[in-house]
DRENTORKOL-3810 file (N, C-alpha, C; in nm, 4 decimals):
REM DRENTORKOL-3810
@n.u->0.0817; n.v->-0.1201; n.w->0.0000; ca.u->0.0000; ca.v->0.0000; ca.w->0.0000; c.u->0.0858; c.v->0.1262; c.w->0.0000
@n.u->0.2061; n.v->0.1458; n.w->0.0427; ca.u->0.2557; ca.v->0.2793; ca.w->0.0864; c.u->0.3691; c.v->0.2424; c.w->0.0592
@n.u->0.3648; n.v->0.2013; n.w->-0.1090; ca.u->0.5234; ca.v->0.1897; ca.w->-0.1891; c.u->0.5416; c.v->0.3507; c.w->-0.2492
@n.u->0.4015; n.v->0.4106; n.w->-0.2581; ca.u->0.4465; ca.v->0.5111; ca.w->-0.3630; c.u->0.4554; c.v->0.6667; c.w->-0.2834
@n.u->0.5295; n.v->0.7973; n.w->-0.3422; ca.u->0.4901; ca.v->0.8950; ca.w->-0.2841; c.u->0.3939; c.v->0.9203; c.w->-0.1855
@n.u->0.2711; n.v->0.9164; n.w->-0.3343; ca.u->0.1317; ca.v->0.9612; ca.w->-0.2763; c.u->0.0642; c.v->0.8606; c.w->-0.1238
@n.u->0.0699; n.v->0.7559; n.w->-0.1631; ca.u->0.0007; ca.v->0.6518; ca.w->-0.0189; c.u->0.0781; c.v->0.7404; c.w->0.0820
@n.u->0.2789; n.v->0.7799; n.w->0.1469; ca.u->0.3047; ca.v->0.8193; ca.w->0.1974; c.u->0.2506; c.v->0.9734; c.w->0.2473
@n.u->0.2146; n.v->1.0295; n.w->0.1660; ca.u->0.1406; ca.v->1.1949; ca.w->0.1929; c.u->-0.0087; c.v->1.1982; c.w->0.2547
@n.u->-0.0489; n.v->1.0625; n.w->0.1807; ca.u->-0.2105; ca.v->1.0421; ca.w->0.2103; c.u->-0.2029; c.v->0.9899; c.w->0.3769
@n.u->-0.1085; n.v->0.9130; n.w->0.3311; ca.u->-0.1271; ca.v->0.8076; ca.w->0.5106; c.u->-0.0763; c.v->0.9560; c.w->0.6439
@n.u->0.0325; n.v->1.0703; n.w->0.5928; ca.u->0.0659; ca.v->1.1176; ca.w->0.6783; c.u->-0.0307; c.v->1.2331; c.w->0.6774
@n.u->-0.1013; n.v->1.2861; n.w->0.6011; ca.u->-0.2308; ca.v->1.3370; ca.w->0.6555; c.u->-0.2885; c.v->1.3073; c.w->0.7039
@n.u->-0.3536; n.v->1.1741; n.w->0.6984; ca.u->-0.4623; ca.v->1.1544; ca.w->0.7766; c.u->-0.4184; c.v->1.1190; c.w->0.9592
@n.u->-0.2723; n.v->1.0905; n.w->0.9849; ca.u->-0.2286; ca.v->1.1106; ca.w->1.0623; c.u->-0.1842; c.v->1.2388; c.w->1.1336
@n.u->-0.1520; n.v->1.3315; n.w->1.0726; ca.u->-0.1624; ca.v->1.4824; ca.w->1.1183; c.u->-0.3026; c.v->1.5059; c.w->1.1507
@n.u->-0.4520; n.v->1.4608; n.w->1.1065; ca.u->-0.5507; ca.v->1.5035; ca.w->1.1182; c.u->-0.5865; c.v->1.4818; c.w->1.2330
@n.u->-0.5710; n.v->1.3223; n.w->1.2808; ca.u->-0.6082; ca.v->1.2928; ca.w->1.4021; c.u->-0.5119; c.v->1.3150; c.w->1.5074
@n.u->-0.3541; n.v->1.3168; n.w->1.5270; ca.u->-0.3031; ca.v->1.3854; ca.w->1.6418; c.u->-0.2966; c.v->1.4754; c.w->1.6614
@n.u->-0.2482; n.v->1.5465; n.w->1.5534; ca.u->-0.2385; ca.v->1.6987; ca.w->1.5351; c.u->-0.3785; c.v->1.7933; c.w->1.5622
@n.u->-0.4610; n.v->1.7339; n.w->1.4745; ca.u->-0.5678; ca.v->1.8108; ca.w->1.4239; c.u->-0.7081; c.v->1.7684; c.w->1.5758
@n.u->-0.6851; n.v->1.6869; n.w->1.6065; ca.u->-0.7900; ca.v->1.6541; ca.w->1.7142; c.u->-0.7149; c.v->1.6252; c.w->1.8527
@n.u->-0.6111; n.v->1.5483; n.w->1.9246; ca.u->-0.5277; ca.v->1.5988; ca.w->2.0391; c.u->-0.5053; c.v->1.6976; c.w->2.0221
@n.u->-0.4270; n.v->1.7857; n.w->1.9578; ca.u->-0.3401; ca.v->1.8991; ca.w->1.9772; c.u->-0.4064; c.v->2.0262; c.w->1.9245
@n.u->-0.5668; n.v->1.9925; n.w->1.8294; ca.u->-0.6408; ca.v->2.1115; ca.w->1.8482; c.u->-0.6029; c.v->2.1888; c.w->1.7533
@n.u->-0.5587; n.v->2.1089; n.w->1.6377; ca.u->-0.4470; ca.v->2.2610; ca.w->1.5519; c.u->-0.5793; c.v->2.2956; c.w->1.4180
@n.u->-0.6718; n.v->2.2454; n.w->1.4791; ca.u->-0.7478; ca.v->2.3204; ca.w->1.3837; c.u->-0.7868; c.v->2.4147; c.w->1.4326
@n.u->-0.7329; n.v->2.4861; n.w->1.5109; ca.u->-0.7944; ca.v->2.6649; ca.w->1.5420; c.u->-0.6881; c.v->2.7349; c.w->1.4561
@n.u->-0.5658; n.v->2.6522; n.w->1.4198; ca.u->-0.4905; ca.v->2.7084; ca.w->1.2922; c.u->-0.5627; c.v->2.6917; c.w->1.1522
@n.u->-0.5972; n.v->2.8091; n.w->1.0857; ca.u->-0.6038; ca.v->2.8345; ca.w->0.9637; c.u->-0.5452; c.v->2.7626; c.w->0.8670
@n.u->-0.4068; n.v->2.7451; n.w->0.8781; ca.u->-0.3360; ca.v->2.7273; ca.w->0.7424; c.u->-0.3128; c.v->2.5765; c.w->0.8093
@n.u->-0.3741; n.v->2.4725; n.w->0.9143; ca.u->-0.3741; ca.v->2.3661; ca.w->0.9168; c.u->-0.4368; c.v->2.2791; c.w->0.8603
@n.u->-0.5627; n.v->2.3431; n.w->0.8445; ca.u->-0.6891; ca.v->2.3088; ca.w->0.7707; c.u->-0.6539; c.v->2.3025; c.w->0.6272
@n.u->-0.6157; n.v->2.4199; n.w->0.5921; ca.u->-0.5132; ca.v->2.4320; ca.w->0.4908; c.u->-0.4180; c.v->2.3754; c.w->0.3707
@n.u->-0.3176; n.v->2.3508; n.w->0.4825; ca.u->-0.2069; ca.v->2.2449; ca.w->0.4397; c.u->-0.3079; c.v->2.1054; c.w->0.4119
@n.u->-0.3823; n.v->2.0389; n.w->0.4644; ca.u->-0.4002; ca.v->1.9295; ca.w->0.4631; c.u->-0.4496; c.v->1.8814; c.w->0.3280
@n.u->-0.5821; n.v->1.9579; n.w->0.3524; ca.u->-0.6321; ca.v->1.9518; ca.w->0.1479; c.u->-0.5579; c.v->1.9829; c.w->0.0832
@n.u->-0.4504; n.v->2.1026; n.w->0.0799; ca.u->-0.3452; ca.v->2.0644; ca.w->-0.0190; c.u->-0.3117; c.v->1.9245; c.w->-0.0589
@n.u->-0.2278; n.v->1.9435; n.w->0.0698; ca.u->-0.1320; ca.v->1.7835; ca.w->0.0758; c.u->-0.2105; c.v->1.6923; c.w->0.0429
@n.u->-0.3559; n.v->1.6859; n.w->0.0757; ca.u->-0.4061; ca.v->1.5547; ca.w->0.0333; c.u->-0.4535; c.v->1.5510; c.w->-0.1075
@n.u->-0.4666; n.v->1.6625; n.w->-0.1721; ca.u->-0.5116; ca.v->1.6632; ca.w->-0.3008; c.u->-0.3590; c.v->1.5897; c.w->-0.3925
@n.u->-0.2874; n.v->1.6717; n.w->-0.3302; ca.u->-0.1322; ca.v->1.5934; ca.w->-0.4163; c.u->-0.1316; c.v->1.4532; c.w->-0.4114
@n.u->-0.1284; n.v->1.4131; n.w->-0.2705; ca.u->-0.1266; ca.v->1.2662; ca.w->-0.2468; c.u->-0.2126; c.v->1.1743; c.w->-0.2884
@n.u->-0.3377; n.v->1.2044; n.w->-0.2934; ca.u->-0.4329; ca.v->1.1663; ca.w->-0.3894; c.u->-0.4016; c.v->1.1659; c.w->-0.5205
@n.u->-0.3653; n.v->1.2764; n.w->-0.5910; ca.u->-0.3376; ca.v->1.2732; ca.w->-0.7318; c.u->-0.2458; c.v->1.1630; c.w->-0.7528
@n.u->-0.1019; n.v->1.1590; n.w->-0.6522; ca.u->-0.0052; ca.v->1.0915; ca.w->-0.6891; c.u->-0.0179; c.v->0.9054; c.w->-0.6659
@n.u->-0.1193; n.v->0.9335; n.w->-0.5983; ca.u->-0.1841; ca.v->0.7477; ca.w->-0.5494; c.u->-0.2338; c.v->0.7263; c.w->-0.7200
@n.u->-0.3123; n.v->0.8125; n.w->-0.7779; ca.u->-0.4062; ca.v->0.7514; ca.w->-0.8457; c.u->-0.3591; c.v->0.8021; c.w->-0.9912
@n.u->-0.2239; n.v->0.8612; n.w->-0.9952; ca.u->-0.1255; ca.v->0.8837; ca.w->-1.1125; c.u->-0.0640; c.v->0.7428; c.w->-1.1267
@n.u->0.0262; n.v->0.6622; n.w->-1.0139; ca.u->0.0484; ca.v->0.5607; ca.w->-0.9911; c.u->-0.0281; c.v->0.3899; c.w->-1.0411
@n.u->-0.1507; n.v->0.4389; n.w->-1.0097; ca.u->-0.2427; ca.v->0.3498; ca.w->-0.9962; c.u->-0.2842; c.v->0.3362; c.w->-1.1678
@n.u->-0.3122; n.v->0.4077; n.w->-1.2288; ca.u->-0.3529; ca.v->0.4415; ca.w->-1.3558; c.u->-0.2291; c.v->0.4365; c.w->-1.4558
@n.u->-0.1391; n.v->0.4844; n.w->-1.4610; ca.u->0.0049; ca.v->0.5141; ca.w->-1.5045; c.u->0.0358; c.v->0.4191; c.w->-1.6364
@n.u->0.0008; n.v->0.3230; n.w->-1.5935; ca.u->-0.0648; ca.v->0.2487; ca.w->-1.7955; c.u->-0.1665; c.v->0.2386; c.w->-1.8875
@n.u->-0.2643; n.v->0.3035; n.w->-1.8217; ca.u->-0.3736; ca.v->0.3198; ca.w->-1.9024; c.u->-0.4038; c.v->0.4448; c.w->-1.9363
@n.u->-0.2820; n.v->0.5582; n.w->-1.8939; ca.u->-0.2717; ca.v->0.6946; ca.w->-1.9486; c.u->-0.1502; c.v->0.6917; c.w->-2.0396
@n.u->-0.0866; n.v->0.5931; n.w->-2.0322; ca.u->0.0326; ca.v->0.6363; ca.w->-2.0913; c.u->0.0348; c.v->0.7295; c.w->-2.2590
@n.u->-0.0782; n.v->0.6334; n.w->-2.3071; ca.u->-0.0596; ca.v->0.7339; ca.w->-2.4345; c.u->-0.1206; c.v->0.8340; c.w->-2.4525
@n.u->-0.1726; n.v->0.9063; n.w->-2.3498; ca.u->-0.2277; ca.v->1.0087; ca.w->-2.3236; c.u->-0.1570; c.v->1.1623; c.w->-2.3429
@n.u->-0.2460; n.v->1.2524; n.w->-2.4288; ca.u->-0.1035; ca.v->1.3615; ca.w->-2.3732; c.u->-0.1284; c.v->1.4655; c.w->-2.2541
@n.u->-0.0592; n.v->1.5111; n.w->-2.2312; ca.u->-0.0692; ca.v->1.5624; ca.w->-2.0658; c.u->-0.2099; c.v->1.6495; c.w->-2.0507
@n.u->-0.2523; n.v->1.7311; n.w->-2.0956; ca.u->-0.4111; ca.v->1.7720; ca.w->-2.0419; c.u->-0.4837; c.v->1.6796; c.w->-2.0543
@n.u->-0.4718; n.v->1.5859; n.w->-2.1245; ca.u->-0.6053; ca.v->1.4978; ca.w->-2.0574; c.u->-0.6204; c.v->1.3811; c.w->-1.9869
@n.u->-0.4374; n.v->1.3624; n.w->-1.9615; ca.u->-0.4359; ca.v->1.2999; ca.w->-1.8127; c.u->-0.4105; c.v->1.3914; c.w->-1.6717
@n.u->-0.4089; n.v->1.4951; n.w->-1.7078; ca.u->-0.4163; ca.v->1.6579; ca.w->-1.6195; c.u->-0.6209; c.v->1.6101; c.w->-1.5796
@n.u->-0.6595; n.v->1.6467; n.w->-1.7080; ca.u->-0.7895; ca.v->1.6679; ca.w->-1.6387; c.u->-0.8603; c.v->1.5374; c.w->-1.6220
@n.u->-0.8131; n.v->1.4226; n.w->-1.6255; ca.u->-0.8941; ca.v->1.2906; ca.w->-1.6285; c.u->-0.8129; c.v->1.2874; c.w->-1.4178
@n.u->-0.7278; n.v->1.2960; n.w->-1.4358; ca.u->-0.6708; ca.v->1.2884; ca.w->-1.2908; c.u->-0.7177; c.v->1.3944; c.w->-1.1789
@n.u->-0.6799; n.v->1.4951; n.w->-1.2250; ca.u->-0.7431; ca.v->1.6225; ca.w->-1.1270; c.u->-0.8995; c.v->1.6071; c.w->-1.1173
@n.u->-0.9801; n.v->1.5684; n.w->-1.2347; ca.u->-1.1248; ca.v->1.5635; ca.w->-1.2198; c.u->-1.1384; c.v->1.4693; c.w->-1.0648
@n.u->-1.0218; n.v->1.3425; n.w->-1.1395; ca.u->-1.1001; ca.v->1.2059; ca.w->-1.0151; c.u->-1.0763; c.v->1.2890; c.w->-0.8564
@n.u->-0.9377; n.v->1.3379; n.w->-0.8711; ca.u->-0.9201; ca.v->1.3900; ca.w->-0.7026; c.u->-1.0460; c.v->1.4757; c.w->-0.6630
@n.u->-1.0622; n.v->1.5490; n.w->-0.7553; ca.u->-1.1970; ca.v->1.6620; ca.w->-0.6951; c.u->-1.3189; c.v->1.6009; c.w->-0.6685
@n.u->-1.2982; n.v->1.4769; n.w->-0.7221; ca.u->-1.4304; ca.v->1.3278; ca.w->-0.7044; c.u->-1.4102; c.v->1.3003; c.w->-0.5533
@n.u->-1.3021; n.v->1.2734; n.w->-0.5288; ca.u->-1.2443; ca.v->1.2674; ca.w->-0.3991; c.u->-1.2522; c.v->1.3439; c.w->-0.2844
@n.u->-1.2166; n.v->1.4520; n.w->-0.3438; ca.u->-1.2132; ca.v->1.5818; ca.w->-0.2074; c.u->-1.3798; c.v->1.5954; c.w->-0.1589
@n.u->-1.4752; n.v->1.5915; n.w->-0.3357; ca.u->-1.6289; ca.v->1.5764; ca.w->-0.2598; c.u->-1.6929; c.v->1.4755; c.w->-0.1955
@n.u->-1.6434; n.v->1.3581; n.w->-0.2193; ca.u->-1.6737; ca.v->1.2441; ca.w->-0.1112; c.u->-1.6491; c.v->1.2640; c.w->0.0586
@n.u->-1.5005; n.v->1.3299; n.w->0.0286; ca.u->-1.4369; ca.v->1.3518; ca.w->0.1366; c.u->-1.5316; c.v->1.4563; c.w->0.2420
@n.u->-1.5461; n.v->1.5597; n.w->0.1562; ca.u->-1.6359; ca.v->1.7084; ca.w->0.1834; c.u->-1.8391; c.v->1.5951; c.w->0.2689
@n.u->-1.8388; n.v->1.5561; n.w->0.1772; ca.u->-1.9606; ca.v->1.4694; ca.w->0.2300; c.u->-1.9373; c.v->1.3805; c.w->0.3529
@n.u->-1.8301; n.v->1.3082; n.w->0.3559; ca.u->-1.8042; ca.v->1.2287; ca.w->0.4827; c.u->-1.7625; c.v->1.3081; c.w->0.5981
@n.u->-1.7153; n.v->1.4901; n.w->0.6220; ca.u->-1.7030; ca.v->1.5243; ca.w->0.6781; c.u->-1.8370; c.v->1.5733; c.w->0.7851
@n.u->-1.9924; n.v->1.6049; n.w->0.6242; ca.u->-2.0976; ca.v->1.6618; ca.w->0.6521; c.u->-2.1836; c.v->1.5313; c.w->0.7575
@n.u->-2.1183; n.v->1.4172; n.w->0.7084; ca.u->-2.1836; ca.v->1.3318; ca.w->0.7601; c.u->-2.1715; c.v->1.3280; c.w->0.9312
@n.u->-2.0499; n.v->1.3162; n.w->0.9377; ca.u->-1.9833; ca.v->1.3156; ca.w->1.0857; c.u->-2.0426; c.v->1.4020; c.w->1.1331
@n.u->-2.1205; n.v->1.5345; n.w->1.1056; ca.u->-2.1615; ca.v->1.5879; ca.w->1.2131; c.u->-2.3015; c.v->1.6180; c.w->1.1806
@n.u->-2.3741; n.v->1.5512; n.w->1.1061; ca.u->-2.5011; ca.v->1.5099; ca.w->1.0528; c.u->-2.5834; c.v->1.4084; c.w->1.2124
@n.u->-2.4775; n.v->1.2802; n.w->1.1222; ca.u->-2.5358; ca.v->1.1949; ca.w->1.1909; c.u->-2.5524; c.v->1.1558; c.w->1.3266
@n.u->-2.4459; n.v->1.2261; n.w->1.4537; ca.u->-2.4574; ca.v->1.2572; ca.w->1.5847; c.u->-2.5682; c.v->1.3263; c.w->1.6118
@n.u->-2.6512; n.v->1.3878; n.w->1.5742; ca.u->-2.7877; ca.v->1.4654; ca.w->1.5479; c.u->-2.8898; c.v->1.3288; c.w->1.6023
@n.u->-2.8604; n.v->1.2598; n.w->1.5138; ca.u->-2.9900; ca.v->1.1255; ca.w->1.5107; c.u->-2.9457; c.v->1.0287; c.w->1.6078
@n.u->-2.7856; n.v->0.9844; n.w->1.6272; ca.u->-2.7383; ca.v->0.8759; ca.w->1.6848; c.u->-2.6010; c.v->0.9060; c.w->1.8047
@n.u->-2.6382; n.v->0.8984; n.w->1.8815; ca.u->-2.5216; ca.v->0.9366; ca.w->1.9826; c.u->-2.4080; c.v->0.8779; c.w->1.9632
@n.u->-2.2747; n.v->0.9103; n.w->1.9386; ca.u->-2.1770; ca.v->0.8588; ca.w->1.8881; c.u->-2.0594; c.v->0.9099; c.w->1.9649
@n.u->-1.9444; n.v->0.8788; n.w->1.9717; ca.u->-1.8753; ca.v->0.9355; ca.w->2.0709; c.u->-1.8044; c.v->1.0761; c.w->2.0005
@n.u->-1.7940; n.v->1.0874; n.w->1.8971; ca.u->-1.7649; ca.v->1.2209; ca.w->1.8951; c.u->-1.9050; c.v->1.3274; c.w->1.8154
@n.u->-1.9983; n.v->1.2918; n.w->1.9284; ca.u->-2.1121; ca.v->1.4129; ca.w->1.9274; c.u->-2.0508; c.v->1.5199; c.w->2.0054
@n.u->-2.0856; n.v->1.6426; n.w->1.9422; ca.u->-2.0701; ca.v->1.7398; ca.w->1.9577; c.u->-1.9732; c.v->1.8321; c.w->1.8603
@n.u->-1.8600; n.v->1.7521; n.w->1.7862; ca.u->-1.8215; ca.v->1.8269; ca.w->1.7161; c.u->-1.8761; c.v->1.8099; c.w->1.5949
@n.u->-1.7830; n.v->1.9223; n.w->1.5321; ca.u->-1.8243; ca.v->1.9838; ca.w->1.3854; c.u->-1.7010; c.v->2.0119; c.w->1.2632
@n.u->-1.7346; n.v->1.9200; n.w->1.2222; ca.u->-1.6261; ca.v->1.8507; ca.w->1.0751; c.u->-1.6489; c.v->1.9420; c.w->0.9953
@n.u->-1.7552; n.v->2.0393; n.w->0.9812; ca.u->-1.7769; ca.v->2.0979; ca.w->0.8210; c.u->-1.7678; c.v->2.2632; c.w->0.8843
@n.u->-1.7206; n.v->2.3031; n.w->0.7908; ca.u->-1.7952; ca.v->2.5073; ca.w->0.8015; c.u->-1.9082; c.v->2.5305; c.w->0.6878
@n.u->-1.8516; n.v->2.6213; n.w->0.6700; ca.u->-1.9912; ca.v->2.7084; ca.w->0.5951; c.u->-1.9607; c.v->2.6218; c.w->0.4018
@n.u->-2.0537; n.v->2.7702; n.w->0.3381; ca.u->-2.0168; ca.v->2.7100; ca.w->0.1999; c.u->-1.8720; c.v->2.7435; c.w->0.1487
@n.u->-1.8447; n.v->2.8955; n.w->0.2045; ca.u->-1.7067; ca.v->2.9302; ca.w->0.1951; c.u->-1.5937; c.v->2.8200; c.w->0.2523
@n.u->-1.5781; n.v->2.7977; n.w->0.3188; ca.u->-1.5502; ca.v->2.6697; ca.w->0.3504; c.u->-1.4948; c.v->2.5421; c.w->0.2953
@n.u->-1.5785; n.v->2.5170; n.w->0.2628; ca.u->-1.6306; ca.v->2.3634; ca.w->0.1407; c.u->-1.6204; c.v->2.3804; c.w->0.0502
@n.u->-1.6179; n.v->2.4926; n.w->-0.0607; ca.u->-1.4947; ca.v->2.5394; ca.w->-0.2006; c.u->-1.3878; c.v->2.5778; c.w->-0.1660
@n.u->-1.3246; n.v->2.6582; n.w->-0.0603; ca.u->-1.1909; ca.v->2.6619; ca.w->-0.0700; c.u->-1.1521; c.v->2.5290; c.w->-0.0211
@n.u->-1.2044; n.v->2.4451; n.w->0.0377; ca.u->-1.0579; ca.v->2.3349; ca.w->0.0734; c.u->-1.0940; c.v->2.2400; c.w->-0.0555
@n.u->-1.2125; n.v->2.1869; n.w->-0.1413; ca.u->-1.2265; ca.v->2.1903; ca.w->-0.2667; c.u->-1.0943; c.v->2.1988; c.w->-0.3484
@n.u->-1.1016; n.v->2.3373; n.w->-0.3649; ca.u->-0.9784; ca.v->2.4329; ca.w->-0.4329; c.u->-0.8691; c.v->2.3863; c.w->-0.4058
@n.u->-0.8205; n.v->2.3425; n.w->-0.3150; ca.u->-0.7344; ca.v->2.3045; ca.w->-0.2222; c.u->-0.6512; c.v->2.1849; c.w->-0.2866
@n.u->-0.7731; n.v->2.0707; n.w->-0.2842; ca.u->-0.7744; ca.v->1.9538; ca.w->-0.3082; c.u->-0.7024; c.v->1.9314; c.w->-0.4922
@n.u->-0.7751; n.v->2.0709; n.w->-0.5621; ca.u->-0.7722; ca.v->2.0460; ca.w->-0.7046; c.u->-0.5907; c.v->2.1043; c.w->-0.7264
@n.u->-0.5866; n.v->2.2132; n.w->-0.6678; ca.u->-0.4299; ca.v->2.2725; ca.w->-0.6693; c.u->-0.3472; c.v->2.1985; c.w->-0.6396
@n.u->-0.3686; n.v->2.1083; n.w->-0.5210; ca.u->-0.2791; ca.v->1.9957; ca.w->-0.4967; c.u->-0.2460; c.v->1.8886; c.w->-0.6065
@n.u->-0.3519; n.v->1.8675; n.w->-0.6451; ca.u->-0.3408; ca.v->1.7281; ca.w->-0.7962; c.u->-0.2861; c.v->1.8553; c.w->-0.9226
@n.u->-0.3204; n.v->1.9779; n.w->-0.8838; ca.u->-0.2712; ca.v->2.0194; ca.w->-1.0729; c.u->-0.1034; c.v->2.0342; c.w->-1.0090
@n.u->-0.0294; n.v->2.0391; n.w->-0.8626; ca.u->0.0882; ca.v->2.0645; ca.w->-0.8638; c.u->0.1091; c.v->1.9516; c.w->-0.9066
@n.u->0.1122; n.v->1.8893; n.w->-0.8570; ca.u->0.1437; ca.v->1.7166; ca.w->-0.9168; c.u->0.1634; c.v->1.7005; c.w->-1.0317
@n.u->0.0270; n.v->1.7421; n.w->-1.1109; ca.u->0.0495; ca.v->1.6837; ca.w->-1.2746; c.u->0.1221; c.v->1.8189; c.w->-1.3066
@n.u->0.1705; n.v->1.9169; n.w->-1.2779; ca.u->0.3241; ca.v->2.0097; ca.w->-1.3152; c.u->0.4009; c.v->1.9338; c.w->-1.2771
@n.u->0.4754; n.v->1.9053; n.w->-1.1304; ca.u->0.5408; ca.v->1.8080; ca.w->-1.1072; c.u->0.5674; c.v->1.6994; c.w->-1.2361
@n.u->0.4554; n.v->1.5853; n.w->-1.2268; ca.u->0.5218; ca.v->1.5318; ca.w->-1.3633; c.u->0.5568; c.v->1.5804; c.w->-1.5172
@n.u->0.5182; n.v->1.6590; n.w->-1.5164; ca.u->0.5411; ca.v->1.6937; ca.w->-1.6912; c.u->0.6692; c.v->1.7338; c.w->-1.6394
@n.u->0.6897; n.v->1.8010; n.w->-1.6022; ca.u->0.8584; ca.v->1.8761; ca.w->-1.5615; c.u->0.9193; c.v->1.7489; c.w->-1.5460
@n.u->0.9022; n.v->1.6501; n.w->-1.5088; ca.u->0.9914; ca.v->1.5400; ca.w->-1.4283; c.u->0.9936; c.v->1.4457; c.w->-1.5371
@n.u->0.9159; n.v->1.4588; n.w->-1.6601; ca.u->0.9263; ca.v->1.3837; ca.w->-1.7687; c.u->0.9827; c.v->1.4166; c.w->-1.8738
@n.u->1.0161; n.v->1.6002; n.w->-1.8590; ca.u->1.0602; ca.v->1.6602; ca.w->-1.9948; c.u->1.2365; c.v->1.6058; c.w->-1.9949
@n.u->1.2834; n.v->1.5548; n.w->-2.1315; ca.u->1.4375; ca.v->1.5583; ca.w->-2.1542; c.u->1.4756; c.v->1.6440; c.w->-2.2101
@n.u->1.5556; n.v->1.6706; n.w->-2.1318; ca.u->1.6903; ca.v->1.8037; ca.w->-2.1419; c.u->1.7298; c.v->1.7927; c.w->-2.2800
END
């Protein structure tokens, strides 16, 4: 699972989320919230650049740019939904983390969006640069 870049970025977000981000509270930091959808949009991209990587090959770069960046932003809204859920469903079912609140507003939920998509388009820069010969 965590031969490639991306699994490594993905796995260490979601580990910053929960020590960092829930012991240590660092979501009253701004640019924690931040960093993460970045990072996870990259790491995502780069899992599923990996994952795909022969069935794009003869592809030319925008439309494995936008076949890749599309899927992450597929991603970040799943993600965006599983956050709405977490504090949905403590509403109906007592769960042990009732009371908090995974989501903000709409402002919110497009910028880390945004987030998610900037992260996968650094990536697919990243590779084209990392593929061009000198």
């Amino acid at each position: 699972m965590l031969k490639n870049k991306g699994s490594w970025i993905v796995f260490s977000v979601i580990i910053a989320n929960f020590v960092l981000g829930f012991e240590f509270n660092y979501y009253r930091f701004d640019w924690f919230d931040t960093s993460l959808h970045f990072l996870g949009g990259l790491g995502v991209y780069l899992i599923l650049y990996s994952y795909f990587k022969n069935s794009l090959a003869g592809l030319p770069w925008i439309k494995k740019t936008i076949l890749l960046v599309g899927a992450t932003a597929l991603v970040g809204v799943i993600w965006e939904l599983a956050e709405y859920s977490f504090t949905a469903i403590p509403a109906i079912l007592p769960l042990p983390w009732d009371g908090l609140s995974f989501i903000g507003d709409l402002p919110d939920t497009l910028a880390d969006l945004s987030l998610d998509i900037f992260g996968a388009l650094l990536g697919s820069i990243l590779h084209s640069l990392g593929q061009r010969k000198p």
